[in-house]
VOGU-3710 file (C-alpha; in Angstrom, 3 decimals, decimal comma):
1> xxxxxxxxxx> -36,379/-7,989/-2,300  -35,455/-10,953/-4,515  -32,540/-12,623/-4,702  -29,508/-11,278/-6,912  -31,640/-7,904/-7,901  -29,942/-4,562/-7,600  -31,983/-1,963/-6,322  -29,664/0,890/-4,764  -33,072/3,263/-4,326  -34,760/0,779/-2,145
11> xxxxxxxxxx> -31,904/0,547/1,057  -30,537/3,074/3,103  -26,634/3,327/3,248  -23,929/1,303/1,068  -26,771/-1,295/0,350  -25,576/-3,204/-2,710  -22,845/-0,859/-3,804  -20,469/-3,770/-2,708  -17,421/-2,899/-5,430  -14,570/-0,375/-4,853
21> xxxxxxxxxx> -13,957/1,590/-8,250  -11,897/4,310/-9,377  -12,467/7,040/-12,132  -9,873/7,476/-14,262  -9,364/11,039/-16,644  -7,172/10,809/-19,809  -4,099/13,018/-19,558  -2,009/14,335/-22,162  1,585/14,587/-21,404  3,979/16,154/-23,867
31> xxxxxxxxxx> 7,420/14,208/-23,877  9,765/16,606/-24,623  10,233/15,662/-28,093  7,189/17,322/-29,804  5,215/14,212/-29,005  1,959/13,887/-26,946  1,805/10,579/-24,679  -1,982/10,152/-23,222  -1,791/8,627/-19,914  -4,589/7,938/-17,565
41> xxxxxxxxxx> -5,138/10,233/-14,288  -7,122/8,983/-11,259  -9,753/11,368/-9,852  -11,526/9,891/-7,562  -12,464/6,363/-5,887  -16,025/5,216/-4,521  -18,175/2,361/-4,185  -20,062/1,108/-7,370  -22,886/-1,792/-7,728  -22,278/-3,603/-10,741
51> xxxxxxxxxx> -24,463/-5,373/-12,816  -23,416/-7,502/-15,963  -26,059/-7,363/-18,885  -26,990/-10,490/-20,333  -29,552/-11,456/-22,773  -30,528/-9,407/-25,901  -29,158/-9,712/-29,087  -26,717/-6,914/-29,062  -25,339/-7,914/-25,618  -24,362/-11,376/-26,934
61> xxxxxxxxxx> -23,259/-10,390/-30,040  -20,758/-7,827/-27,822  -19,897/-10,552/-25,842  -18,646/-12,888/-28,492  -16,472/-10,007/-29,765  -15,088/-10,045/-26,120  -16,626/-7,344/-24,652  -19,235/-7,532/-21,906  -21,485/-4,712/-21,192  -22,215/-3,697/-17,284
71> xxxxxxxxxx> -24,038/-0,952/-15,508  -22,733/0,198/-12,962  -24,123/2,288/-10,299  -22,764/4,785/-7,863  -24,067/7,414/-5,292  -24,766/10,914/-6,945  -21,755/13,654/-5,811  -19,580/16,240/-7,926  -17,129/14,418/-9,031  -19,203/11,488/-9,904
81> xxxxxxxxxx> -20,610/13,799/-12,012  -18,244/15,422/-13,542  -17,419/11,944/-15,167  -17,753/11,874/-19,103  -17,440/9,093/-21,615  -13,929/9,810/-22,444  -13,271/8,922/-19,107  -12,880/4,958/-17,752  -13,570/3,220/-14,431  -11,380/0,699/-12,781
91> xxxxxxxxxx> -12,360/-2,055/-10,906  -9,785/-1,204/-7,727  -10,158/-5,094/-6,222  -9,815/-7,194/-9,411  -7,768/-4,284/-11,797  -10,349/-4,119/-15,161  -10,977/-1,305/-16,458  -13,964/-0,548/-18,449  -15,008/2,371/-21,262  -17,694/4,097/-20,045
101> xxxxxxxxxx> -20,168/4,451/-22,866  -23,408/6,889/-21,472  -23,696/8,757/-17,692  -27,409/9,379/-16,824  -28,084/10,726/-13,442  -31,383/9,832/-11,995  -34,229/12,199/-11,820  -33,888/12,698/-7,775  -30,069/13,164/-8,474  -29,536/10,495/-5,758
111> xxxxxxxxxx> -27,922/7,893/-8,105  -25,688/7,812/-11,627  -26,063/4,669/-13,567  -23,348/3,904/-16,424  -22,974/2,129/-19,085  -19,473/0,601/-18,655  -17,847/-2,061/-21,045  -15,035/-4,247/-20,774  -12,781/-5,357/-23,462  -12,497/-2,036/-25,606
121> xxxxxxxx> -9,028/-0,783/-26,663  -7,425/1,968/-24,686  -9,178/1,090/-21,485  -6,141/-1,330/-20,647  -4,439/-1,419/-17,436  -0,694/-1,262/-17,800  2,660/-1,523/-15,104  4,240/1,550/-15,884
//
């Protein structure tokens, strides 16, 4: 295998699923007041390979509007695939969050890859 590729289908066991991330539902909370506050609701955690995209035209022009594109990769299980795109994903170690933008599950159901971005509104992290 070459050096710096990701291929999760080609090892047995955690392989290169090397990141910790968590999967984050939005919540709407009603405040009392007749107001609805959406708040973000962990589901689950897991471990994720991540892969930044580089290269073609739309991922640079992304990137100079400060966001970078990713896939990321985790193993197939319910909850990972009960994950839609109004959902986001959290990087647990470092604390950025990304929009997930498409779920595909792989034909053998083994593996879901995802487009994730970072840098789009409402993904933010906040304290409280």
């Amino acid at each position: 295998m070459a050096t710096g590729a990701f291929r999760p289908d080609t090892r047995a066991g955690a392989g290169p699923l090397r990141e910790k991330f968590a999967f984050d539902e939005r919540t709407v909370i009603d405040d009392g007041a007749g107001n609805e506050i959406g708040t973000w609701t962990e589901r689950f955690r897991t471990a994720a390979g991540l892969l930044a995209l580089r290269g073609g035209e739309a991922v640079q022009a992304a990137r100079l509007e400060g966001r970078q594109p990713y896939i990321a990769t985790v193993r197939y299980s319910s909850k990972a695939a009960a994950v839609t795109t109004d959902w986001r994903c959290r990087d647990v170690r470092t604390g950025k969050a990304f929009a997930i933008t498409t779920h595909v599950p792989r034909p053998r159901k083994d593996y879901i890859d995802m487009l994730i971005v970072e840098g789009i509104a409402g993904t933010e992290v906040t304290d409280g």
